[in-house]
C-alpha positions as CSV (number, residue, x, y, z in Angstrom):
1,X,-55.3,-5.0,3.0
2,X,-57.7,-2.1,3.5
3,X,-55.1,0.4,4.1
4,X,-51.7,-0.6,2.0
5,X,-53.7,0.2,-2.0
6,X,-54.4,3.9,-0.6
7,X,-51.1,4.3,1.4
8,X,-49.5,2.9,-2.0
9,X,-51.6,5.1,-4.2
10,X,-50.9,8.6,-1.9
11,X,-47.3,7.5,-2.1
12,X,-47.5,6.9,-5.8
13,X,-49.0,10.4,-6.6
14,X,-47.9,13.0,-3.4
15,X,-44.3,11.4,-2.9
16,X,-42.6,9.5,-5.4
17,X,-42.7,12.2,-7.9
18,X,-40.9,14.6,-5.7
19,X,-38.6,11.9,-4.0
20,X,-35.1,12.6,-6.7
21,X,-35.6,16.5,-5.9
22,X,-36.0,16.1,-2.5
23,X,-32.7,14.1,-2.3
24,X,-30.9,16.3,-4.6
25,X,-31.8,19.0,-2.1
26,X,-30.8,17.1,1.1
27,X,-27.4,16.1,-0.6
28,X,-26.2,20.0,-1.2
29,X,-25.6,20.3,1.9
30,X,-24.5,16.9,3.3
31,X,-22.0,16.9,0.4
32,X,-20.6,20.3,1.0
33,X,-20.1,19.4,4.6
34,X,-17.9,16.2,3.8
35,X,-16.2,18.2,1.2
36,X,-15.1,20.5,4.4
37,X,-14.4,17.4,5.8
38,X,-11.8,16.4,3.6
39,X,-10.8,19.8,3.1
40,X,-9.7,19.9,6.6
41,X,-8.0,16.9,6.5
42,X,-5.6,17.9,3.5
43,X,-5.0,21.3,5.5
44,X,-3.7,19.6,8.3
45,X,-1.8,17.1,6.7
46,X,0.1,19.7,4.2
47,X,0.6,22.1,7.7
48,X,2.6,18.2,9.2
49,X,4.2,18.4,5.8
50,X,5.4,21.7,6.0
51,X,6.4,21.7,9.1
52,X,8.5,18.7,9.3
53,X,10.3,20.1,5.9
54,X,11.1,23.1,7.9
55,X,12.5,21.8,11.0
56,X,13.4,17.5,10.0
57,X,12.3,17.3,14.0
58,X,10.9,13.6,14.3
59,X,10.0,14.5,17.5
60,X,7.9,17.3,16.9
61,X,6.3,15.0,13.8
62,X,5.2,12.5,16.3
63,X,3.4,15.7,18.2
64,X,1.9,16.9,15.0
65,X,0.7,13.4,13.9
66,X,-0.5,12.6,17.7
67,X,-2.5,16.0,17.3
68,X,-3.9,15.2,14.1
69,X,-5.2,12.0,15.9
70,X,-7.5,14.7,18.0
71,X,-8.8,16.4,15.0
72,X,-12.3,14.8,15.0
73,X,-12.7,15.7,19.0
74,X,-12.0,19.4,18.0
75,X,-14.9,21.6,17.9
76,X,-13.7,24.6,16.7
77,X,-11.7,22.9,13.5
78,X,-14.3,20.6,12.9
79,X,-17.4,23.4,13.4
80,X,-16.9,24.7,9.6
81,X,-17.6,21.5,8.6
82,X,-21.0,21.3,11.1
83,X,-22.1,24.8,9.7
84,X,-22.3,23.6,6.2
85,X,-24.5,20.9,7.6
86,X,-27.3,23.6,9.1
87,X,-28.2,24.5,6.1
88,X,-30.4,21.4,6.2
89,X,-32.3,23.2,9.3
90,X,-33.6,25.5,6.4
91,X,-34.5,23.1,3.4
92,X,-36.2,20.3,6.3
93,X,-38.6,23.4,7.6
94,X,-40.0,22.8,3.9
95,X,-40.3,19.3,3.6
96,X,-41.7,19.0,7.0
97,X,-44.5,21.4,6.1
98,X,-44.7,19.1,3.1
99,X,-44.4,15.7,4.0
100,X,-44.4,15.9,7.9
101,X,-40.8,15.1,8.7
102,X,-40.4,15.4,12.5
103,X,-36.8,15.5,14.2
104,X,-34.9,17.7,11.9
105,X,-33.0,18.1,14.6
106,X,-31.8,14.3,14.9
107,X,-31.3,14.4,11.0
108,X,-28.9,17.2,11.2
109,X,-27.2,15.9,14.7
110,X,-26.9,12.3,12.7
111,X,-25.1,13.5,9.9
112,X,-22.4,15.7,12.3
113,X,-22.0,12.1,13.7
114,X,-21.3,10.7,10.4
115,X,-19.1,14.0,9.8
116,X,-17.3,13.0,12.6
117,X,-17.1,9.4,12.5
118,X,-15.3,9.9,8.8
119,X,-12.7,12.2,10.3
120,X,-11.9,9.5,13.2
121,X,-11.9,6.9,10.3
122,X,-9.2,9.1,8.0
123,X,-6.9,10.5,10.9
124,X,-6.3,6.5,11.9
125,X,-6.2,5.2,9.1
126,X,-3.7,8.0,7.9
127,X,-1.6,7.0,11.4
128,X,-1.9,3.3,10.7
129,X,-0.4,3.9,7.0
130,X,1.9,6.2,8.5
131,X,3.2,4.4,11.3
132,X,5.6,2.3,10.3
133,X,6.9,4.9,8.5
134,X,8.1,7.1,11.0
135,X,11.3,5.8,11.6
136,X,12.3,6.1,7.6
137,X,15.2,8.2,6.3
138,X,14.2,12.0,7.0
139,X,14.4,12.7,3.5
140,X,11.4,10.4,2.8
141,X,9.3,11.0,5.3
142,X,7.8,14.5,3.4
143,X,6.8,12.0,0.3
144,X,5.5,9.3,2.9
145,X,3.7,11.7,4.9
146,X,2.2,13.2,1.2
147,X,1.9,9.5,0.1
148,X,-0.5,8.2,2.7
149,X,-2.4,11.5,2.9
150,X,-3.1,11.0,-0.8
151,X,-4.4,7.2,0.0
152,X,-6.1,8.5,2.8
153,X,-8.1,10.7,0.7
154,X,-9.2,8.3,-2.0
């Protein structure tokens, strides 16, 4: 009782006000770093496409798709994405002068997690869409493959 009207009041005045900026600030660079994300994804779904319509090799789709599958475990196609993500090392250096925010280094390791975890979540969902798809007419299978990307990306 002694404690929670001044911690309420110093939140009140030094925090709240500052609180939508803050988060406005933080979200920069989260968002351009799942925009990569899904940049990456179309990439390498419209590189499938193009290859399939150049070749018709089912076989070779299959090894596409199955790479595709390994996208999020790539490092070096999914480090773009990371970068765009360090920019938070910069922006937390101010708020933790600020507002003493420790472990900018967890925040920025958590949301390369999440980073990752949305690419595992799109490349199987695009495989589960596309799956049953596979063995369709080789004519379709360009539209399919644009179909479910499209979905995917919603």
């Amino acid at each position: 009782a002694t404690v929670s009207e001044p911690a309420q009041k110093c939140c009140t005045e030094n925090i709240q006000p500052f609180l939508t900026s803050i988060l406005e600030e933080l979200m920069g660079p989260v968002s351009s770093g799942f925009t990569e994300i899904r940049s990456l994804f179309d990439k390498e779904v419209n590189e499938i496409i193009q290859g399939f319509q150049k070749t018709n090799d089912i076989t070779k789709l299959k090894e596409n798709v199955d790479q595709l599958m390994n996208l999020p475990f790539n490092s070096v196609k999914m480090e773009p994405c990371y970068l765009k993500v360090n920019l938070l090392q910069e922006l937390l250096q101010d708020l933790k002068s600020r507002f003493k925010v420790y472990h900018i280094d967890f925040v920025i390791q958590r949301t390369q997690n999440f980073m990752q975890e949305l690419m595992e979540n799109a490349v199987y969902t695009f495989e589960q869409l596309f799956s049953p798809s596979r063995q369709a007419d080789s004519v379709k299978v360009a539209t399919t493959i644009e179909k479910v990307k499209l979905r995917v990306l919603k």
